[in-house]
C-alpha positions in Angstrom: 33.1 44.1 -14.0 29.8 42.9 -15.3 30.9 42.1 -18.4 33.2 39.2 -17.0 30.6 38.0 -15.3 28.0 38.0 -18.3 30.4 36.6 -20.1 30.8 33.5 -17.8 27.1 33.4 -18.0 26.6 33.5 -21.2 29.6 30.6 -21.6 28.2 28.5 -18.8 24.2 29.0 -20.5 25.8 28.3 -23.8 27.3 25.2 -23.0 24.3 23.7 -21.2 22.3 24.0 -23.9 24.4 22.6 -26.5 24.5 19.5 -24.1 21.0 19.5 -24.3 20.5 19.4 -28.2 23.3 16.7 -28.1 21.0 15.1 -26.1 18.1 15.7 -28.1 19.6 14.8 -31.4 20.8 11.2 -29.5 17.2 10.9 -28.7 16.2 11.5 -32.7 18.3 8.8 -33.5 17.2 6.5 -31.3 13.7 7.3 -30.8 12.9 8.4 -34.5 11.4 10.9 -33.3 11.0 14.2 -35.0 10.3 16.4 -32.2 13.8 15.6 -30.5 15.4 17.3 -33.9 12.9 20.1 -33.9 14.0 20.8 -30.2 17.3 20.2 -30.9 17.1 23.0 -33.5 15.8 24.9 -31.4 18.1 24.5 -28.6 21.2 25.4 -30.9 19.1 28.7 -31.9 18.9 29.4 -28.2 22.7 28.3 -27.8 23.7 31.2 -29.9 21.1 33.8 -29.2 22.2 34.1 -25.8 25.4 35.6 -26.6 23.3 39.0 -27.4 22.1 38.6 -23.8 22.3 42.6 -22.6 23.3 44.1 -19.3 19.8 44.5 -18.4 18.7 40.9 -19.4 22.2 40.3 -17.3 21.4 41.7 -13.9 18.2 40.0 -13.9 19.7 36.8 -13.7 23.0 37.9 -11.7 21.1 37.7 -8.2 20.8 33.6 -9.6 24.0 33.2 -11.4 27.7 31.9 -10.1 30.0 29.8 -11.6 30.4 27.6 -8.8 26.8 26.6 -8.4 25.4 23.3 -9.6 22.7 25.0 -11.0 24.5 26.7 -13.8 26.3 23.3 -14.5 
């Protein structure tokens, strides 16, 4: 059952990041500053690259990853 694990991952990784460049672009706006919208670029890149996260990539970060935990919040 990896895959329903790596997808969870992928979900929970996905959404944390997209909170991030939310975060980044609310910076941008009230900062005027350029580098929050370069990171924010970024971040969405990141957001949907890591749904081609492999089964290899995967069971590096299984030993780390659970659903429950606060760090994958």
């Amino acid at each position: 059952m990896i895959s329903n694990n790596k997808q969870g991952c992928i979900y929970d990784l996905s959404s944390s990041i997209l909170r991030s460049e939310k975060w980044r672009r609310q910076l941008e706006v009230k900062y005027h500053d350029p580098r929050n919208g370069r990171a924010a670029e970024r971040l969405n890149q990141l957001a949907i690259e890591i749904g081609d996260l492999t089964d290899e990539q995967f069971s590096e970060l299984k030993p780390f990853y659970s659903w429950s935990s606060p760090t994958w919040e």
